[in-house]
C-alpha positions as CSV (number, residue, x, y, z in Angstrom):
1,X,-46.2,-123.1,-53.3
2,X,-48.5,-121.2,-51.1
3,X,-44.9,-119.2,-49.5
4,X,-44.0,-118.3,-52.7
5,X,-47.3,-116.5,-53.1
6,X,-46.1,-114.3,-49.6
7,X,-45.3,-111.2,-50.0
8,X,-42.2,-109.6,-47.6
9,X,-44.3,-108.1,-45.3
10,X,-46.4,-111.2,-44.8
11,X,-43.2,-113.6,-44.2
12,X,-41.5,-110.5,-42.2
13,X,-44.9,-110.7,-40.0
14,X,-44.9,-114.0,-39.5
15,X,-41.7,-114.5,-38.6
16,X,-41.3,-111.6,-36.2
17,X,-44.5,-112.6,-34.4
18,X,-43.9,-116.5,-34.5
19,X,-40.3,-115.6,-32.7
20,X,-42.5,-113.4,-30.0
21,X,-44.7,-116.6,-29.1
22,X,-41.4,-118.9,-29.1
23,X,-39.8,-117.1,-27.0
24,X,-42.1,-115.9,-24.6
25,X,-40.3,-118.3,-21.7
26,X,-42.6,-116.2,-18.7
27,X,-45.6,-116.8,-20.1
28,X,-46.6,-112.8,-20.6
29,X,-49.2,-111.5,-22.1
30,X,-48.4,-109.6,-26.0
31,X,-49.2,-106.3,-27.0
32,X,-49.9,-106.5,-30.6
33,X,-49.9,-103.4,-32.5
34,X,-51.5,-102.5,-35.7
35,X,-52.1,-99.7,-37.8
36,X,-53.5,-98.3,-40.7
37,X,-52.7,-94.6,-42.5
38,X,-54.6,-92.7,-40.0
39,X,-55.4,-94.8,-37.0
40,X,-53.5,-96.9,-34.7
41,X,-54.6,-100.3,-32.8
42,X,-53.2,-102.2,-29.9
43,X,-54.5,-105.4,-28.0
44,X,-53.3,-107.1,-25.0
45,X,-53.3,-111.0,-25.9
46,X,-52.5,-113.6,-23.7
47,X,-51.1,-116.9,-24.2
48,X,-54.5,-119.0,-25.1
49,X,-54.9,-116.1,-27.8
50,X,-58.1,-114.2,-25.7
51,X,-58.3,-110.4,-26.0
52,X,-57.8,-109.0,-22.7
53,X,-58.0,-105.1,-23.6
54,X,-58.1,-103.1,-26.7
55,X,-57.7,-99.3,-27.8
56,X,-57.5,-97.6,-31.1
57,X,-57.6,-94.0,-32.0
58,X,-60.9,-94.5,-33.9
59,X,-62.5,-93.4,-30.2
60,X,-60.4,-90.0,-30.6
61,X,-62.4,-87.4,-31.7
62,X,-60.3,-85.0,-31.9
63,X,-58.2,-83.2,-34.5
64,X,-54.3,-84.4,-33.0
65,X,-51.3,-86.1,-34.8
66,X,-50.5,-89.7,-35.3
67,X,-47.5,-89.5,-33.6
68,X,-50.1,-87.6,-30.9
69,X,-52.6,-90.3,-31.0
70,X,-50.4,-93.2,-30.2
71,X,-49.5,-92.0,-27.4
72,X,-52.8,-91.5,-26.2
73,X,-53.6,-95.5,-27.4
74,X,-50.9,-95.5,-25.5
75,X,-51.6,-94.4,-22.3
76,X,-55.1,-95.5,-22.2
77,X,-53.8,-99.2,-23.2
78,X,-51.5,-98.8,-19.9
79,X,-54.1,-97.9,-17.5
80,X,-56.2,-100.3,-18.2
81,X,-53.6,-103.0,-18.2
82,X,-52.9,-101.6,-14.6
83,X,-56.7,-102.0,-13.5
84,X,-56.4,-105.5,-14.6
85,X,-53.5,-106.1,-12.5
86,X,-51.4,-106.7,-15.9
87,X,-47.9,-105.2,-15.0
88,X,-45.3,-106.9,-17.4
89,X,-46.1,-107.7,-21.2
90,X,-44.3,-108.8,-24.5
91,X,-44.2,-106.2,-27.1
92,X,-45.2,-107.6,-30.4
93,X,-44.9,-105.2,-33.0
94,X,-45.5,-107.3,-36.2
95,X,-43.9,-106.0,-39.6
96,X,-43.6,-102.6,-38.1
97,X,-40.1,-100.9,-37.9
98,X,-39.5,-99.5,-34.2
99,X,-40.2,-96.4,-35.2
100,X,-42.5,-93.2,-35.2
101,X,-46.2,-94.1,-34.1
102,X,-45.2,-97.6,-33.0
103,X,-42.3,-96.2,-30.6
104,X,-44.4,-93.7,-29.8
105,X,-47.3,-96.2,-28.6
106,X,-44.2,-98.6,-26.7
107,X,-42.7,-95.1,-24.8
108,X,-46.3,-94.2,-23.7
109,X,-46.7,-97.5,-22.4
110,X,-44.0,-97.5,-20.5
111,X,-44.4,-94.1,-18.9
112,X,-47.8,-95.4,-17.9
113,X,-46.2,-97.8,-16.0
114,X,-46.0,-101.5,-18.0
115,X,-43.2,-103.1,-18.5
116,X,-41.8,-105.0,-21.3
């Protein structure tokens, strides 16, 4: 009974980020992303499910694009990543198409220097 209440972004959701946790064979940390109409989120998650590092574009202050401020989640995710010695993750994007801000948060990643 409670599926049927689901909506199709709630089973899409699930179901994309259950297949990210079943197949995660290595044992990698997850970025997960989130976002909202004007702000963008990521976390780094590891396997027990503790935060390891966060960004958002709430700590922007200035006046840029969204497109513009996940990349700057973006790099800013990476770097830290790299401080922490975190070098290869799982990129869990959720319900979220591979598109606009969300590939623009994954390419920024990986110009930082993470791999996925």
């Amino acid at each position: 009974m409670i599926l049927a209440m689901l909506t199709s972004y709630q089973r899409r959701k699930n179901r994309v980020r259950s297949g990210v946790k079943k197949n995660n064979k290595s044992m990698r940390p997850r970025i997960v992303i989130n976002r909202s109409n004007k702000n963008i989120y990521a976390q780094i998650i590891d396997i027990s499910g503790n935060v390891l590092a966060q960004e958002s574009s709430i700590k922007n202050e200035q006046k840029i694009s969204g497109i513009e401020k996940a990349k700057f989640v973006g790099k800013i995710l990476a770097t830290k990543c790299i401080e922490s010695n975190i070098l290869s993750v799982v990129f869990d994007k959720g319900a979220y198409n591979y598109n606009g801000r969300v590939k623009a948060l994954a390419e920024a990643c990986r110009e930082s220097g993470l791999k996925f």
